[in-house]
C-alpha positions as CSV (number, residue, x, y, z in Angstrom):
1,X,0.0,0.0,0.0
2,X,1.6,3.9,-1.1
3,X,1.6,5.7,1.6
4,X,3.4,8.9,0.1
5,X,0.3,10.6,-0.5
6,X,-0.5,11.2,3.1
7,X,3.2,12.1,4.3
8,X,3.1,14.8,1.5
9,X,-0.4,16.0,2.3
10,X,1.1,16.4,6.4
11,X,4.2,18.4,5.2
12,X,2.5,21.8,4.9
13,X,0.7,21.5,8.0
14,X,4.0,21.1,9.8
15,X,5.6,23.7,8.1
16,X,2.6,26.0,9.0
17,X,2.6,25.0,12.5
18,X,7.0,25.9,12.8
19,X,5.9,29.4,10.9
20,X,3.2,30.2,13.5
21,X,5.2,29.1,16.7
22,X,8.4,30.9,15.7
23,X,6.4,34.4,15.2
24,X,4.7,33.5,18.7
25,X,8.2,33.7,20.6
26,X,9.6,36.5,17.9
27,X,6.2,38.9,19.0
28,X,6.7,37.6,22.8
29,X,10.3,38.9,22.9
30,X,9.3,42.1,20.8
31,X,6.3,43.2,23.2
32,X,7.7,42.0,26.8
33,X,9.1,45.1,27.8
34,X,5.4,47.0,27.0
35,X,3.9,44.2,28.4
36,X,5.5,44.7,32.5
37,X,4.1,47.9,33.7
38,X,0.9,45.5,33.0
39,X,2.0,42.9,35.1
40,X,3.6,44.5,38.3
41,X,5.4,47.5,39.4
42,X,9.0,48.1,37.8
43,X,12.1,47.7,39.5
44,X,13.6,50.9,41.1
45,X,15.9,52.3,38.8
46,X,19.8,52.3,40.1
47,X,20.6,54.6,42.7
48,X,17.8,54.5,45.1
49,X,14.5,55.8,44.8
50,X,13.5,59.5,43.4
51,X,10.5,61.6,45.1
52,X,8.3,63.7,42.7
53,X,7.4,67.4,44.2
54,X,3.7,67.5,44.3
55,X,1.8,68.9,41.3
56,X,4.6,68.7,38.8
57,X,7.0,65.6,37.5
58,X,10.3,66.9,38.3
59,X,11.9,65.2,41.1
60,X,12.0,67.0,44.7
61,X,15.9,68.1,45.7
62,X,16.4,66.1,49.4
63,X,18.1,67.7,51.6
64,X,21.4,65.9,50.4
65,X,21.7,67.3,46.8
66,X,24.7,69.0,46.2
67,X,24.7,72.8,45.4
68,X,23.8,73.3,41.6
69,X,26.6,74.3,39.1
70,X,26.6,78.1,38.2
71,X,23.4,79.3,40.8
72,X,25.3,82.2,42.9
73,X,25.9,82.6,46.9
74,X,22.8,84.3,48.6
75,X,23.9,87.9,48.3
76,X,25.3,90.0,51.4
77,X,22.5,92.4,52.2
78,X,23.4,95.6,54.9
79,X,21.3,98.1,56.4
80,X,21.4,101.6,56.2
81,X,19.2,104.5,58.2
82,X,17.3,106.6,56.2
83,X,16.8,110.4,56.2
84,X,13.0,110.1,56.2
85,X,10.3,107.8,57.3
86,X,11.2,107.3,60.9
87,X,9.0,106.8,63.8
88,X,8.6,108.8,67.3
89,X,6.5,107.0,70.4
90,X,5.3,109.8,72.2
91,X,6.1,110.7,76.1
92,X,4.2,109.0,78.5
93,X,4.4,110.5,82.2
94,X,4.4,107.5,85.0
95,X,5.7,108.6,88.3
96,X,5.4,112.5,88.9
97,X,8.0,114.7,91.5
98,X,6.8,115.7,94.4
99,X,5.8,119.4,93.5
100,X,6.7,120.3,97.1
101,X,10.4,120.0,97.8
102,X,13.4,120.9,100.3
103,X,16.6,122.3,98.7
104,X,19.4,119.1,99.1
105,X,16.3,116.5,99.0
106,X,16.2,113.4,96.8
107,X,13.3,113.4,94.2
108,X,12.0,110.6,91.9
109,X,9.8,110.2,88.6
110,X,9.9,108.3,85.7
111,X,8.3,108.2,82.4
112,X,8.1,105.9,78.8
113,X,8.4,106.6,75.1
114,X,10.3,109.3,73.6
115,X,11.8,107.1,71.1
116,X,13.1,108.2,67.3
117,X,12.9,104.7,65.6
118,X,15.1,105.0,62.6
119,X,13.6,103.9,58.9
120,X,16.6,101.4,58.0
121,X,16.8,100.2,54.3
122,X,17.8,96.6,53.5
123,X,20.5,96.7,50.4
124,X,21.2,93.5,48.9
125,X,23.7,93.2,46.1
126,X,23.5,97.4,46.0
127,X,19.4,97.6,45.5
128,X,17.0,98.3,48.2
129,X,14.7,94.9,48.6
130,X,12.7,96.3,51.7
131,X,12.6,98.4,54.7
132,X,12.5,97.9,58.2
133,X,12.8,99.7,61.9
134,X,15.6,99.5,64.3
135,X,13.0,98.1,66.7
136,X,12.6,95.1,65.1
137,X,15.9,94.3,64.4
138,X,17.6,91.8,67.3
139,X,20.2,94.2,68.2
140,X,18.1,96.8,68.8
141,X,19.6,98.5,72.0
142,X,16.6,101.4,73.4
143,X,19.4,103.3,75.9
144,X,19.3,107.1,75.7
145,X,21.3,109.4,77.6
146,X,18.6,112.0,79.2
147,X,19.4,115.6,80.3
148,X,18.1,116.5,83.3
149,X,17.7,120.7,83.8
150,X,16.7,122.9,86.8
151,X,15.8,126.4,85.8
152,X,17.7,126.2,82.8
153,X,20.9,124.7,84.4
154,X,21.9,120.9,83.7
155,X,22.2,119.4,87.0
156,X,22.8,115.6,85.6
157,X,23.0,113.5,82.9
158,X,21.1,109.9,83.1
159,X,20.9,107.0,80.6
160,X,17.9,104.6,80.9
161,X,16.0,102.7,78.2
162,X,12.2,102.8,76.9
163,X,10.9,103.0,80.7
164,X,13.1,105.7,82.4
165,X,12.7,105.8,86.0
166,X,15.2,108.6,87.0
167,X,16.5,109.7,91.1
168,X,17.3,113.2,91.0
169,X,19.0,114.7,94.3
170,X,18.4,118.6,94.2
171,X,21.3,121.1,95.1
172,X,21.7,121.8,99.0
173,X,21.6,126.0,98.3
174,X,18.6,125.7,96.3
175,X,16.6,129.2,97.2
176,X,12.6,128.7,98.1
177,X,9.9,129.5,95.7
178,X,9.2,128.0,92.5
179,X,11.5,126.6,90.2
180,X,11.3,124.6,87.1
181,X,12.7,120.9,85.9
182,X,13.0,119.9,82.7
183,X,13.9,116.4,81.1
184,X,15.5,116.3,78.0
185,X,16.3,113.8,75.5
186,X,19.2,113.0,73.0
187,X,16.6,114.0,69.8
188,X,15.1,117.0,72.0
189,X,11.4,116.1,71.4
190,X,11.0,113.9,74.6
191,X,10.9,116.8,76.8
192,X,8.9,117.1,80.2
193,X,8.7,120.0,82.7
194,X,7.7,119.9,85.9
195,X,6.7,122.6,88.6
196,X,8.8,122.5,91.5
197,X,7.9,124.9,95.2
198,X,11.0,124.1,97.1
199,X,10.5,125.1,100.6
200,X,12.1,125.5,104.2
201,X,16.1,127.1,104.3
202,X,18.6,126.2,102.0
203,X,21.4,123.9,103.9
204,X,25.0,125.8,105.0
């Protein structure tokens, strides 16, 4: 019995059947790659993991990224008082003299405010960014020297800060009647008089 019919009839099968299972492993090895984000999350790519800043896909700089190439030094900035724009607290009386007195007696009184804040502009890389007062700066020292005045004559010279409580010891050969006592500042505008009936005999 030929059977040469049916081997030739089965060749073309085979040959069809090689054809389709070599393009099944050429389009497996071809689409692989595409086919992983499908199947599970990719591997981390070398060098550790990379945040993304909220809201846009550039990665976030950590807190260990070296300085960037070419971006300058923050800029040295100064301050520097300006002619205008300053501030003045006003003079607030707290403790009054006695207005009775003895000549060689010891008086006391105090009072607040009488303050010239300077207007200080902040220069950085020679251009004015912003402006500022001394009283807000952490060095701010609020010492003033006061003058202290009886009938026209300086009798002492003080310093004391924002609160100025001041002791004032009157001169023994002070004459009685009325005299006057004046407080004045540094700037001139934080000035305060006060009445004064000294009384009794002046001391030897």
């Amino acid at each position: 019995m030929d059977d040469s019919g049916g081997n030739g009839a089965g060749a073309p099968f085979l040959r069809r059947r090689f054809w389709f299972l070599l393009l099944l492993v050429a389009g497996t090895v071809l689409f692989l790659p595409a086919l992983l984000p499908l199947l599970g999350e990719q591997p981390a790519p070398p060098g550790g993991s990379e945040t993304t800043a909220p809201g846009s896909g550039t990665p976030a700089l950590g807190s260990g990224t070296p300085a960037l190439e070419g971006v300058p030094p923050a800029l040295e900035c100064t301050l520097l008082p300006q002619p205008t724009g300053e501030q003045f607290t006003p003079v607030a009386r707290g403790t009054l003299p006695p207005r009775v007195v003895t000549a060689g007696s010891s008086i006391t009184f105090s009072f607040s405010g009488g303050h010239l804040i300077s207007n200080m502009a902040r220069i950085c890389g020679g251009e004015i960014v912003g402006y500022v007062y001394a009283d807000q700066l952490p060095n701010y020292s609020d010492l003033r020297q006061v003058t202290i005045l009886l009938d026209n004559t300086v009798i002492d010279r003080l310093t004391c800060g924002y609160d100025c409580q001041l002791a004032v010891t009157l001169p023994a050969d002070l004459s009685p009647g009325t005299h006057l006592l004046e407080i004045r500042g540094p700037i001139g505008r934080e000035e305060l008089r006060f009445q004064l009936q000294v009384v009794g005999t002046p001391m030897p």
